[in-house]
C-alpha positions as CSV (number, residue, x, y, z in Angstrom):
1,X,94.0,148.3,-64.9
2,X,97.3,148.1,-63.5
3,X,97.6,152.1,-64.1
4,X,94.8,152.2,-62.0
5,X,95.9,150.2,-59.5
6,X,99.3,152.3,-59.2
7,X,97.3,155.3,-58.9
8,X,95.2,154.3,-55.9
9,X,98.1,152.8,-54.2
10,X,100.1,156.6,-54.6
11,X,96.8,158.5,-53.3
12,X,96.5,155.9,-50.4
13,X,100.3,156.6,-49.8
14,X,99.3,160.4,-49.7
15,X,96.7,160.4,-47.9
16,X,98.6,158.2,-45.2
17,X,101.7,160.6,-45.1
18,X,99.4,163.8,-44.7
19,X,98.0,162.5,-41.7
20,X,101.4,161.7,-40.7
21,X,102.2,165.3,-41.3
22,X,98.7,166.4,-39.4
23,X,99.4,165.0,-36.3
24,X,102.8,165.9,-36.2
25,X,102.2,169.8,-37.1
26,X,99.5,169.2,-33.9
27,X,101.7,167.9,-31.8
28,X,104.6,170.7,-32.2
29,X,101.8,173.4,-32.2
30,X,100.5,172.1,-28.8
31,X,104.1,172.1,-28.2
32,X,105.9,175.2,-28.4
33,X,102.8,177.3,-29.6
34,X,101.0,178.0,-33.3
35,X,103.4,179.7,-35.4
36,X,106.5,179.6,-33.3
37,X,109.4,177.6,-34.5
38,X,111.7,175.7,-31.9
39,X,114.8,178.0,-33.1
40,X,112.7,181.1,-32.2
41,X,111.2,179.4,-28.9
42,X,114.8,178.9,-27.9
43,X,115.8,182.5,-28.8
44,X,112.9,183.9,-27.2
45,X,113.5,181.7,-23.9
46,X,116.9,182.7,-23.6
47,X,116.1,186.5,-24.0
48,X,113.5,186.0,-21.3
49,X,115.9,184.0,-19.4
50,X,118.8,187.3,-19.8
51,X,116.2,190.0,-18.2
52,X,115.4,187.7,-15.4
53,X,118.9,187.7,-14.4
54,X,119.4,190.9,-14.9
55,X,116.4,191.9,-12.6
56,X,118.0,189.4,-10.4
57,X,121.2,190.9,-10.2
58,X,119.6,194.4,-10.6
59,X,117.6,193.4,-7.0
60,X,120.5,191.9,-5.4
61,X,122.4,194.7,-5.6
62,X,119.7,197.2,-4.3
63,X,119.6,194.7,-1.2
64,X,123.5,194.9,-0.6
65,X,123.0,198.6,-0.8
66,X,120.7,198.6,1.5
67,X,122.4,196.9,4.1
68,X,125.5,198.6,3.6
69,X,123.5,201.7,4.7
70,X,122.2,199.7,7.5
71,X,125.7,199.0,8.6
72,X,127.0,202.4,8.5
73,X,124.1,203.2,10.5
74,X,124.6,200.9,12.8
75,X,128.3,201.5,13.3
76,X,127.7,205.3,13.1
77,X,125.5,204.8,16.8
78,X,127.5,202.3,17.7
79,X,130.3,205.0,18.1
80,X,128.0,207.3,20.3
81,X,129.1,204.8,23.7
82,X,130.8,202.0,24.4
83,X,127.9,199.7,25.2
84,X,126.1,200.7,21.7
85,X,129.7,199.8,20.6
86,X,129.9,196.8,22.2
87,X,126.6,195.4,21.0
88,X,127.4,196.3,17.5
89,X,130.9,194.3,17.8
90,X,128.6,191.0,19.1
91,X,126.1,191.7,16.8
92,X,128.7,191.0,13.4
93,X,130.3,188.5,15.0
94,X,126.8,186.8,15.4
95,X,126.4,187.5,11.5
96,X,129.6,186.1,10.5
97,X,128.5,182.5,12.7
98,X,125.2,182.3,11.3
99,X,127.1,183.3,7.5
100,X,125.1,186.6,6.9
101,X,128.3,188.3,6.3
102,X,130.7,188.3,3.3
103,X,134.3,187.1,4.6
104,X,137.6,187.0,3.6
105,X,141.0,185.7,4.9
106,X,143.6,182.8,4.2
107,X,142.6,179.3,3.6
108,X,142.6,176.7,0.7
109,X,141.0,176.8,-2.2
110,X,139.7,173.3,-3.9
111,X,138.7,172.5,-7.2
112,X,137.3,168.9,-8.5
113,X,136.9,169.0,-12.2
114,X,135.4,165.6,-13.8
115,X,138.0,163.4,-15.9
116,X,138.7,163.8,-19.7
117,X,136.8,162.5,-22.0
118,X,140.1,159.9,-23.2
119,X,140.5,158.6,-19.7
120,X,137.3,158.2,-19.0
121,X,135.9,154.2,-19.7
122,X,132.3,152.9,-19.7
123,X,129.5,155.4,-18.9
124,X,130.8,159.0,-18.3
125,X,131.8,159.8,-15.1
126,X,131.1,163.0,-13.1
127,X,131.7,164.4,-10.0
128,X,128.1,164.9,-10.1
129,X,127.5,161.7,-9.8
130,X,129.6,161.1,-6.2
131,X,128.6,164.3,-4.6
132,X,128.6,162.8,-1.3
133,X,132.5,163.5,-1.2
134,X,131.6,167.3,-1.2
135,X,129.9,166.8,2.1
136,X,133.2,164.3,3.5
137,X,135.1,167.0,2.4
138,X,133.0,169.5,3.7
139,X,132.8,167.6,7.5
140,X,136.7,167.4,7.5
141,X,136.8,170.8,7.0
142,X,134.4,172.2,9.8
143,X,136.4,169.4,11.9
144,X,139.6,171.3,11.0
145,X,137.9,174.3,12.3
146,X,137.5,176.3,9.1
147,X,135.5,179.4,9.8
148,X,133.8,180.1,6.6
149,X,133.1,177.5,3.4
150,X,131.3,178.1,0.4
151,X,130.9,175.4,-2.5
152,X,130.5,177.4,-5.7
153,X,130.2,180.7,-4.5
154,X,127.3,179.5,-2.2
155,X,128.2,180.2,1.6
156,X,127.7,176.4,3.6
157,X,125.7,177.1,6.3
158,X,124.1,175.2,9.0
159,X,120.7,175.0,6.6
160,X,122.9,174.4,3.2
161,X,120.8,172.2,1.6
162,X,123.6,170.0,-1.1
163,X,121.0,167.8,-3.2
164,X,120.8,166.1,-6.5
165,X,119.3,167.3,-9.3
166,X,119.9,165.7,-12.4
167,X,123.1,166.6,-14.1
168,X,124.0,169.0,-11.6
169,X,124.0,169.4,-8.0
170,X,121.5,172.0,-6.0
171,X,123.7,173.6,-3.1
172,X,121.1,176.5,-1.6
173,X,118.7,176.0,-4.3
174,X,121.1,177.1,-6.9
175,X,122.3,175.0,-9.7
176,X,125.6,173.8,-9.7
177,X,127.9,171.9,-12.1
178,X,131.7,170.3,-12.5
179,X,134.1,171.8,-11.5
180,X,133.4,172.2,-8.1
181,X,135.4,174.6,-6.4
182,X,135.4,174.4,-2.5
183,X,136.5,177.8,-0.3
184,X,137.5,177.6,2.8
185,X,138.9,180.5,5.1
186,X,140.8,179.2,8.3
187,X,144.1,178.0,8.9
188,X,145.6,177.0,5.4
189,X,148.2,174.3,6.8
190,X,145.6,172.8,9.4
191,X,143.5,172.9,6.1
192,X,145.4,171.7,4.1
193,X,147.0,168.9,5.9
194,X,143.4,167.5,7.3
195,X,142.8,166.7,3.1
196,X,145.5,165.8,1.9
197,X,147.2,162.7,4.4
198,X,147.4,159.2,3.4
199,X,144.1,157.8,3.7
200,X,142.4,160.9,3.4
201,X,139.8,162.0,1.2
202,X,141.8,163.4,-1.2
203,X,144.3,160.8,-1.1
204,X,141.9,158.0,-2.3
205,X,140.6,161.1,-5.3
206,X,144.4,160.9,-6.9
207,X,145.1,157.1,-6.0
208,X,141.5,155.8,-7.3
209,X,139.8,158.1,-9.0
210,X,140.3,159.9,-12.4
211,X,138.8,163.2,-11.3
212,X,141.3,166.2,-11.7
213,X,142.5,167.6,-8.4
214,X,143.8,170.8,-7.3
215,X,144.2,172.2,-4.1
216,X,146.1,175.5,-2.8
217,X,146.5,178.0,-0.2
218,X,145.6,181.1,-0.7
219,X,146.7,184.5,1.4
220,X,142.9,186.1,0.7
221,X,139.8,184.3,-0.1
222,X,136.5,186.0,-1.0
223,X,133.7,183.9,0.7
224,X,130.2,185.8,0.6
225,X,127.1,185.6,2.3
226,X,124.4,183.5,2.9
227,X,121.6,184.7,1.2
228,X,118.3,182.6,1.9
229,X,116.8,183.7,4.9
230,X,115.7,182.0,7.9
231,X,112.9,182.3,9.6
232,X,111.9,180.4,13.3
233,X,108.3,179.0,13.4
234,X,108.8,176.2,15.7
235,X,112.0,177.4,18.4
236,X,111.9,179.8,20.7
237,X,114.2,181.2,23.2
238,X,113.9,179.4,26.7
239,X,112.8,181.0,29.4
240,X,114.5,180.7,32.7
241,X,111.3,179.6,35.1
242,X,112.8,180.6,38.0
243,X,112.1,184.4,36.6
């Protein structure tokens, strides 16, 4: 009796772990896909993910050929007479305001890198987490009258969008993580001096903060272009009335 007992209790433990097993195996199929482990889901997401870039990259470079020609062209008619010439000269300085130029000059060069992983106490801290001192540092450099800043690689702009996403920080709709490296072309003493007084931003980063700190001037920074483009569906140039 007792053998019989054992036996029913092994087949009711069987036929409770293969359900187990059913609804798992259901769950991962509806998952990832029937037949398609997560190893090779990975693998195949990051292949996918490599050609993407690469017809990324592959298009950005057909556009920056593209307007290269456009600004030979340009410059080529623009040396035909002085007032094509003229219009040509305003026109690039117009594209280096609005950051549709790449740029390069002297200036400081910023980077904010997240504590070690010794000093750090509690939850993990993360620049991430206090990106509003990007944008401080970003204001007190436009108010020290840098002429070009990028955050990243990503050109700040008048329509720079600097959002949270996560574990990382969106600047432009790109992703962006620690460290954050902050360009700025300009006046590298003015630059520097407007960040680093007592009181100043970076002054209360190395006096209460653990994040790593570097800043430097550099004779030739490499800031590029703003890439999104902007398009006006509400503003319109005024019109004098009296015309």
């Amino acid at each position: 009796m007792k053998k019989v007992e054992g036996r029913v209790a092994i087949a009711l433990v069987c036929v409770f772990l293969g359900v187990i097993l059913a609804i798992q195996f259901k769950t991962v199929s509806q998952t990832i896909g029937t037949g398609v482990l997560p190893t090779q889901k990975s693998q195949q997401l990051a292949i996918e993910l490599k050609k993407i870039q690469e017809e990324r990259d592959g298009l950005r470079k057909e556009i920056d050929d593209i307007e290269e020609k456009i600004s030979q062209y340009e410059k080529g008619e623009s040396e035909k007479n002085v007032y094509t010439e003229n219009l040509y000269k305003d026109l690039e300085k117009y594209r280096m305001f609005a950051g549709y130029a790449d740029l390069k000059g002297p200036g400081v060069v910023l980077e904010i890198n997240d504590p070690p992983m010794d000093v750090q106490l509690g939850e993990e801290s993360s620049i991430i987490d206090d990106y509003d001192i990007i944008l401080q540092i970003i204001s007190v450099l436009n108010a020290s009258e840098a002429e070009a800043i990028s955050i990243n690689d990503q050109r700040y702009t008048a329509y720079t969008e600097v959002v949270r996403a996560g574990n990382h920080i969106e600047v432009n709709g790109v992703s962006v993580g620690a460290p954050i490296v902050i360009k700025a072309i300009g006046d590298p003493s003015l630059l520097e001096s407007s960040l680093i007084f007592k009181g100043g931003i970076l002054w209360y980063l190395e006096n209460y903060s653990d994040y790593i700190v570097q800043l430097k001037q550099e004779k030739n920074i490499e800031i590029p272009k703003y890439r999104k483009t902007q398009e006006f569906t509400y503003a319109k140039p005024k019109v004098d009335s009296a015309n």
